[in-house]
C-alpha positions as CSV (number, residue, x, y, z in Angstrom):
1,X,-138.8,-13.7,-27.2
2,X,-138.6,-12.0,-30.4
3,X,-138.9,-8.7,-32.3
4,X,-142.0,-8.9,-34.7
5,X,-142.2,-5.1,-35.7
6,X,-139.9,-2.3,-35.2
7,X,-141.8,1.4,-36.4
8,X,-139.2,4.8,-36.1
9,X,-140.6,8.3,-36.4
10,X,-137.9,11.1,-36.9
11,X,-134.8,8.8,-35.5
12,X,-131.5,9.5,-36.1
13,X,-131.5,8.8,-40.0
14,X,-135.1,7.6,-40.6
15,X,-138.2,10.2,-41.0
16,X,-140.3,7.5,-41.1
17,X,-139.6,3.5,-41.4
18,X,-141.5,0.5,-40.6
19,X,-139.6,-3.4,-40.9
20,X,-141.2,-6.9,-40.0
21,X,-139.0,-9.6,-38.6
22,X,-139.5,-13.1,-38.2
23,X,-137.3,-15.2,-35.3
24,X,-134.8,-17.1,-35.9
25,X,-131.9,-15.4,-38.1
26,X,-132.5,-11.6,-40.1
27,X,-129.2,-9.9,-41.7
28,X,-129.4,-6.4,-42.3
29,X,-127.0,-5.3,-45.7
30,X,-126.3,-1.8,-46.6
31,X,-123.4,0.4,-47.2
32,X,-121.6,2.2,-44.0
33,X,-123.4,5.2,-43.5
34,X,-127.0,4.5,-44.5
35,X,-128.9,3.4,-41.1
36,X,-128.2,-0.3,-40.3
37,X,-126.9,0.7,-36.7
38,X,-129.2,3.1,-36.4
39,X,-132.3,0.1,-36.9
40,X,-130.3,-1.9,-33.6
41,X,-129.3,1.3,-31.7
42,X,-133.3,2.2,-31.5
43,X,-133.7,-1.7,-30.2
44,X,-131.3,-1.8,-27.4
45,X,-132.8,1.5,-26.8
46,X,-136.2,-0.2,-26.1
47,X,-133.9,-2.8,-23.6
48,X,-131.9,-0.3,-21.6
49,X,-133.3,3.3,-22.2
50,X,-129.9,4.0,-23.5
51,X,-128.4,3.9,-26.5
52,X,-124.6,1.8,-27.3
53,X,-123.4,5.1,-29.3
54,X,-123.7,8.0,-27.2
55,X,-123.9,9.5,-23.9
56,X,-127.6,11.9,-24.3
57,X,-130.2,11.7,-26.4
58,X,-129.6,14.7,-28.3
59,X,-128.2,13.0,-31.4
60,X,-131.2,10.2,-31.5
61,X,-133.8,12.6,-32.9
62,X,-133.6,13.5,-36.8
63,X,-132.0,17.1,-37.7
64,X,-135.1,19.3,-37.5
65,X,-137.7,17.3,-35.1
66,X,-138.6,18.1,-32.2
67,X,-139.0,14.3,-30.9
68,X,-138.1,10.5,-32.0
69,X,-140.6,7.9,-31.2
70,X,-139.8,4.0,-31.4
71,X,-142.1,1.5,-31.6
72,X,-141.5,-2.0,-30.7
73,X,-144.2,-5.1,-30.9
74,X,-142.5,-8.1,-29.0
75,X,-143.4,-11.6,-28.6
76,X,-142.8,-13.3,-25.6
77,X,-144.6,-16.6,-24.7
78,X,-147.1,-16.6,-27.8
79,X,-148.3,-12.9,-26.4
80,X,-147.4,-9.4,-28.1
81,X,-146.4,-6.2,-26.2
82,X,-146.3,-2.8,-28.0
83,X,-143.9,-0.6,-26.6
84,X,-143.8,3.0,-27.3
85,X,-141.1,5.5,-26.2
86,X,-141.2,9.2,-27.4
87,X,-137.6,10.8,-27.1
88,X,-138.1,14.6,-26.2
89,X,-134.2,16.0,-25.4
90,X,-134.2,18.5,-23.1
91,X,-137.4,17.1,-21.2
92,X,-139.1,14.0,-19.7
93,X,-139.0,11.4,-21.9
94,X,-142.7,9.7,-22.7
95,X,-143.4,5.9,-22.6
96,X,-146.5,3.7,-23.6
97,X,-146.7,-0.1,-22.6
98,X,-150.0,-1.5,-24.8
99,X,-150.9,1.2,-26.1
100,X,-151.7,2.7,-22.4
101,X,-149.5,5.1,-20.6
102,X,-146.5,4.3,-18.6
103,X,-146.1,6.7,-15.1
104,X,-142.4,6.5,-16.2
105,X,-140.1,5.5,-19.2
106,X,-138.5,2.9,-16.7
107,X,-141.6,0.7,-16.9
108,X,-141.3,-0.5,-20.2
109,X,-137.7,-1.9,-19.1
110,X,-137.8,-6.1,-19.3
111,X,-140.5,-5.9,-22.0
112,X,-137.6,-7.0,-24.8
113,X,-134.7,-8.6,-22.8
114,X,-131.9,-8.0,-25.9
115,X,-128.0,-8.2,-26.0
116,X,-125.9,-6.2,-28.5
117,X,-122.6,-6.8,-29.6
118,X,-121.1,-3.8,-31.1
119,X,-117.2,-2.7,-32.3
120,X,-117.4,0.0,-29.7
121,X,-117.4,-2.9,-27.0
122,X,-113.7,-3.1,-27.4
123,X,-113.7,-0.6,-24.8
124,X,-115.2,-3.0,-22.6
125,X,-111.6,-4.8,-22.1
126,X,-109.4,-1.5,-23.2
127,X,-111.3,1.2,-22.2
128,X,-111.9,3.7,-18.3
129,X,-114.1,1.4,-15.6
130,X,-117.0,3.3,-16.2
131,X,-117.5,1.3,-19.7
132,X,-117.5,-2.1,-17.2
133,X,-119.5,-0.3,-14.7
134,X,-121.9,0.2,-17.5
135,X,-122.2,-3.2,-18.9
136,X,-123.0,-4.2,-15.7
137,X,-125.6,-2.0,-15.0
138,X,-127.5,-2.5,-18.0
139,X,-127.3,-6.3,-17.6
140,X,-128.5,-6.3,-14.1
141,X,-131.2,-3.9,-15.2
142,X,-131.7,-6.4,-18.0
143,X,-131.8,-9.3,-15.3
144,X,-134.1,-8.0,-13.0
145,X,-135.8,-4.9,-14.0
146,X,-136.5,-2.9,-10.5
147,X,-132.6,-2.7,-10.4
148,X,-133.4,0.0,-12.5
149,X,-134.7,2.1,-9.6
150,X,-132.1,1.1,-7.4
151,X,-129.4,3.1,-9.9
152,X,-131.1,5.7,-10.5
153,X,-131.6,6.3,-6.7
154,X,-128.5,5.7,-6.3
155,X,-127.2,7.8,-9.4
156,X,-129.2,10.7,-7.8
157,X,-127.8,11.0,-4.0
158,X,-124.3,10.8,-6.1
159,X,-124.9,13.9,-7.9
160,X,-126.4,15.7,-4.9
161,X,-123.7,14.3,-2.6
162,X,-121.1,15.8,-5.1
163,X,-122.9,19.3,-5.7
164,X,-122.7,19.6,-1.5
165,X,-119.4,19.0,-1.8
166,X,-118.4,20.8,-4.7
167,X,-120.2,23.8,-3.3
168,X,-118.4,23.6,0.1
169,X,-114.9,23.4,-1.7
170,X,-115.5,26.4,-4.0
171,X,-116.2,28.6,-0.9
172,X,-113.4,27.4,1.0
173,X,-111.2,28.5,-2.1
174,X,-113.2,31.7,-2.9
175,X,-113.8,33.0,1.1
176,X,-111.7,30.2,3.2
177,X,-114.9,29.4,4.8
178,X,-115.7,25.5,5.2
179,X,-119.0,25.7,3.7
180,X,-122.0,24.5,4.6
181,X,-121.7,20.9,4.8
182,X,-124.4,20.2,7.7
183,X,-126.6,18.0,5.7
184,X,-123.7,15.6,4.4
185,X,-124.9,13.2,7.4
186,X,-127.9,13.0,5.3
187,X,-126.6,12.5,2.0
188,X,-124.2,9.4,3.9
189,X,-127.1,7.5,5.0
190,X,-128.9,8.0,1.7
191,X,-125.4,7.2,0.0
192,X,-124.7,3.7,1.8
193,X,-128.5,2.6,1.9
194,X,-128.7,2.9,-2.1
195,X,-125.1,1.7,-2.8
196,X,-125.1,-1.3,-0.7
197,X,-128.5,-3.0,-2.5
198,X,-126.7,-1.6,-6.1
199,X,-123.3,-3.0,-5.0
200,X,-125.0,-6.2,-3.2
201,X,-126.8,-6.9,-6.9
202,X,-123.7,-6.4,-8.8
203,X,-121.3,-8.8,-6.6
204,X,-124.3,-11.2,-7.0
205,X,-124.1,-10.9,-10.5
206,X,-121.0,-11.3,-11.3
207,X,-120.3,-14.2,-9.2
208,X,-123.1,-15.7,-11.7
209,X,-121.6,-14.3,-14.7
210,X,-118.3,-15.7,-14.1
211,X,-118.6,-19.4,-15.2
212,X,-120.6,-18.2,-18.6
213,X,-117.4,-15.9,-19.4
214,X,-115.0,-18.5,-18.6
215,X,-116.5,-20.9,-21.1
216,X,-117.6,-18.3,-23.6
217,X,-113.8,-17.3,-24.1
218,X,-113.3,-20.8,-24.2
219,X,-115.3,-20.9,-26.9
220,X,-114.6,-18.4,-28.9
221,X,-110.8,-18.3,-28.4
222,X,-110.5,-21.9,-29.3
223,X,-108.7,-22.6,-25.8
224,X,-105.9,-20.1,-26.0
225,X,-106.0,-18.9,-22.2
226,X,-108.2,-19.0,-19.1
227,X,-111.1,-15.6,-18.8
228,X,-112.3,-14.6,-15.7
229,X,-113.9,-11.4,-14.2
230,X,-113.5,-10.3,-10.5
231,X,-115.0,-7.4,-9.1
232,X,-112.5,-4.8,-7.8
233,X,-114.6,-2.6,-5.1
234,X,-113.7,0.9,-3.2
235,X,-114.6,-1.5,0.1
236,X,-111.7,-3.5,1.1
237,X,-114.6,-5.9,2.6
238,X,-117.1,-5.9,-0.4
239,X,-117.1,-9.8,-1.1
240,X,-120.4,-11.4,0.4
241,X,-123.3,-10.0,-1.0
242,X,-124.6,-9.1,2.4
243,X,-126.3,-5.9,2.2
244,X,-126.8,-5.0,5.7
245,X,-122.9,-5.7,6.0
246,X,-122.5,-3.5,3.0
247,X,-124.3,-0.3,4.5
248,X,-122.3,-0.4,7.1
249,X,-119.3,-0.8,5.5
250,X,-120.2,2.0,3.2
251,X,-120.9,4.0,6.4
252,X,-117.7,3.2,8.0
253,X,-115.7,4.2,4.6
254,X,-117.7,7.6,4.0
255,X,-116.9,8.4,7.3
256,X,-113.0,7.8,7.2
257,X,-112.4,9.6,3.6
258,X,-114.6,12.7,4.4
259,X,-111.5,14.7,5.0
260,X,-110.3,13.8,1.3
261,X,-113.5,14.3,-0.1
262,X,-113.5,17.6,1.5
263,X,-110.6,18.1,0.4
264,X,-111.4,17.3,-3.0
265,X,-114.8,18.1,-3.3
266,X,-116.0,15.1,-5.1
267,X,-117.4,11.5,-3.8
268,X,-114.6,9.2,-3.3
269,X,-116.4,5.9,-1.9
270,X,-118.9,3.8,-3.1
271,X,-120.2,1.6,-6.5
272,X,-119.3,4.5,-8.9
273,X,-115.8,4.2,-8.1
274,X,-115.7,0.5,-8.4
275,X,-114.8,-1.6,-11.8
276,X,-115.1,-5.1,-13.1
277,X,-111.6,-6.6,-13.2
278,X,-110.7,-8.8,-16.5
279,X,-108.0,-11.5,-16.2
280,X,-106.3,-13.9,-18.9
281,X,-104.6,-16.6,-17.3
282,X,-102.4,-14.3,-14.4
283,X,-102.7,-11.0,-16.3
284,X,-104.7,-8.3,-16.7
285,X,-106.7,-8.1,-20.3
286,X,-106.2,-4.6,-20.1
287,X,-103.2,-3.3,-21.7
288,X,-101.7,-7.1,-21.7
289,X,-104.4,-8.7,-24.6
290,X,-103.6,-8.8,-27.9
291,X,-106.3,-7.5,-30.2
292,X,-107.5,-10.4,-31.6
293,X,-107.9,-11.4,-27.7
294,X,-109.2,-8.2,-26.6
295,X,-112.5,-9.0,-29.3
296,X,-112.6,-12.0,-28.2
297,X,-113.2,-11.1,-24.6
298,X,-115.5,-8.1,-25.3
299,X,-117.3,-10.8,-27.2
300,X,-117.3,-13.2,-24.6
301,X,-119.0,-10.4,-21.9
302,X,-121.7,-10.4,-24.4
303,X,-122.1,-14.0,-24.8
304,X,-121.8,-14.8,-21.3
305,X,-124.4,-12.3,-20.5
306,X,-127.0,-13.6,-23.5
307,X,-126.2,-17.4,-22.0
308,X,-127.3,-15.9,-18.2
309,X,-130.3,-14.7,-19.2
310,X,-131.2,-17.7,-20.9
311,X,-130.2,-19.8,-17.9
312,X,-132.6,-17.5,-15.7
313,X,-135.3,-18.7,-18.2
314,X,-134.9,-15.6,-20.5
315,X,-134.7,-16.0,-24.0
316,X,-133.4,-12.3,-24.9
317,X,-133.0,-11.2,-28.6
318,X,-129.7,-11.2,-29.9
319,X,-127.8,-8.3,-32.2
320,X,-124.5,-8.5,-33.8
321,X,-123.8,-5.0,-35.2
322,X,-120.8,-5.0,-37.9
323,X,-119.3,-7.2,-35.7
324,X,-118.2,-10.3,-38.4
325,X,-115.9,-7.7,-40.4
326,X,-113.9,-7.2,-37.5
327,X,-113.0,-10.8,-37.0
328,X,-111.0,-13.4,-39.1
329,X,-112.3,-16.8,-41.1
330,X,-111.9,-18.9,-37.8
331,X,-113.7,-16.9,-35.3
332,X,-116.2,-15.9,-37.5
333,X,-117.5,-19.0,-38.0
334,X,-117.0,-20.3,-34.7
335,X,-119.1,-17.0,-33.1
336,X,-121.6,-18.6,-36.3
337,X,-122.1,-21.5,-34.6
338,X,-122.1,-20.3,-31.1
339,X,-125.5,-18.1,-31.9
340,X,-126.8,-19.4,-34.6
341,X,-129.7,-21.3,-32.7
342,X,-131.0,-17.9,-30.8
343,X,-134.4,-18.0,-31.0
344,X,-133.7,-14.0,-32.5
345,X,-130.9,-13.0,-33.8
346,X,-130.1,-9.5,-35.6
347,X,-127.1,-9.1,-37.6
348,X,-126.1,-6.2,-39.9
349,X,-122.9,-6.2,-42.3
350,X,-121.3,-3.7,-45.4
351,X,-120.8,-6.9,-47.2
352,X,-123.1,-9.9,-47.2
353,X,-119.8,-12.2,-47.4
354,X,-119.1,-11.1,-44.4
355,X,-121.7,-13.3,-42.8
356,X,-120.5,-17.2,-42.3
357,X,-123.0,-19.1,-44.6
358,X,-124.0,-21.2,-41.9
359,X,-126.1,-18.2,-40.8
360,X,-129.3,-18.7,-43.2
361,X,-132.7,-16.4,-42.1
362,X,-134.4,-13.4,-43.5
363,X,-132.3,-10.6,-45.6
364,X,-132.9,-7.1,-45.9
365,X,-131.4,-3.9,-47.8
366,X,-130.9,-1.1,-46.3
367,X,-130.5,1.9,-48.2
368,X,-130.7,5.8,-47.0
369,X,-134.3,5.9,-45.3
370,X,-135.3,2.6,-46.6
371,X,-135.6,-1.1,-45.5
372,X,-136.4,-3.8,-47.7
373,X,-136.7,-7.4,-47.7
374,X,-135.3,-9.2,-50.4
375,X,-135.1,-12.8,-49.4
């Protein structure tokens, strides 16, 4: 799979800017400040619906449009797929799959299977559990597409759950009434069906992932220490990836903290609570890792996921955005060698130096509003 054409109308940065790749290797130079993130941000929008930098879409269209549309052409098996996706803040975003209309954005979801590494994946290994919670999400979505569905159900009876509940606690401190809280049963069954196939998926997924982030730290760290990931769940008996076993469970835990959630007013059970644990050797990454093995485990989630796609038979695009300046000589040319046969891979860098030599491919200049190729 690969990226032949990337078109943005009125996003972030760009009124209007077109760039052809080829596969294999394409650097992307240009001063900090004049669009090379924003090129791969507007990518790994296309593969999650999401972007890397913020939280809404807001910032993605240009100061002074009312919409930002991306267009992506992608090869996959000798065949080319255009996707379309108009970003409209405030309303439904639009979404076109060969030039015909999708019924929703979500559609276009596992036309480009892509991993980005970016510096703000530190947070990965130093940053809250939602950051992990994330990762996971997009990379199951990446996996297998109608997980997509399953989170935003799930995402859904969350928010409703929580407004019932919020509701009830403010007129029990306003009138000292209970509230009404008669359709919580509801919300319950709702709440354990959607978050036992979300949590079944993720416990799945990362008893896959595990080996690949083992040996990717391996690789990257030159030995130094054993990686490993462990799911930590809000269910004490969340280990099988049995999802009728799950519902129940979920059942059986909603039930037994309603009186703190009451209390509360907030949803205190289920995959949203949950996190992705990350170990070196006996200790935790977080708050134990040192920075140069914090990178490297943020960078070996991101390998280990681009290696489990490609074990699935996916052959996902690759970006590596501004990542070589954050690392030194030795693991910059080891990550060079670890990627350097992708059948796509993205990078952009301040300073072409910056890139091992080892990494040949396509280079362009970026400059404010403008891409161009120069070798």
């Amino acid at each position: 799979m690969h990226v032949r054409r990337l078109e943005l109308v009125d996003f972030r940065s760009y009124e209007r800017v077109g760039v052809d790749f080829d596969a294999g290797v394409s650097v992307l130079v240009g001063a900090n400040g004049v669009g090379k993130t924003n090129l791969v941000e507007a990518l790994g929008y296309v593969g999650t619906l999401a972007s890397h930098r913020v939280a809404t879409d807001a910032p993605l269209v240009r100061a002074g449009a009312a919409s930002a549309v991306i267009r992506c052409a992608v090869v996959h098996e000798g065949r080319e797929l255009l996707v379309e996706l108009e970003i409209v803040p405030g309303r439904a975003n639009r979404a076109r799959l060969g030039r015909s209309p999708a019924r929703r954005p979500r559609d276009v979801l596992g036309a480009l299977r892509l991993v980005l590494f970016a510096p703000e994946d530190l947070e990965l290994v130093r940053g809250d559990p939602a950051e992990r919670r994330r990762y996971l999400d997009d990379l199951l979505v990446t996996r297998l597409p109608r997980y997509a569905g399953v989170r935003a159900d799930y995402e859904r009876v969350v928010r409703q759950r929580n407004a019932l509940l919020r509701t009830a606690y403010l007129a029990r401190k306003v009138g000292g009434s209970r509230g009404d809280l008669s359709t919580l049963d509801v919300w319950d069954t709702h709440l354990a069906q959607h978050g036992a196939e979300l949590l079944a998926g993720r416990l799945e997924l990362v008893a896959a992932l595990g080996p690949h982030v083992t040996k990717a730290y391996d690789a990257v760290a030159f030995g130094r220490g054993a990686a490993a990931v462990t799911y930590r769940s809000s269910l004490e008996s969340a280990s099988l990836p049995d999802r009728a076993a799950l519902e129940e469970a979920l059942r059986a835990a909603l039930e037994q903290a309603r009186p703190g959630e009451i209390e509360r007013g907030v949803t205190l059970v289920g995959p949203h609570r949950d996190d992705l644990a990350l170990s070196l050797g006996e200790l935790p990454a977080k708050g134990y890792a040192s920075h140069g093995e914090s990178w490297s485990f943020a960078l070996a989630l991101r390998l280990a996921a681009y290696d489990l796609l490609r074990a699935d038979g996916i052959e996902p695009v690759l970006v590596l955005d501004d990542v070589f300046a954050e690392l030194d000589a030795g693991r910059r040319g080891r990550l060079a060698e670890l990627v350097g046969q992708a059948s796509q891979l993205l990078v952009t860098c301040a300073v072409a130096d910056d890139v091992p030599a080892g990494l040949g491919g396509a280079r362009y200049e970026v400059s404010e509003g403008e891409v161009r190729r120069v070798e």
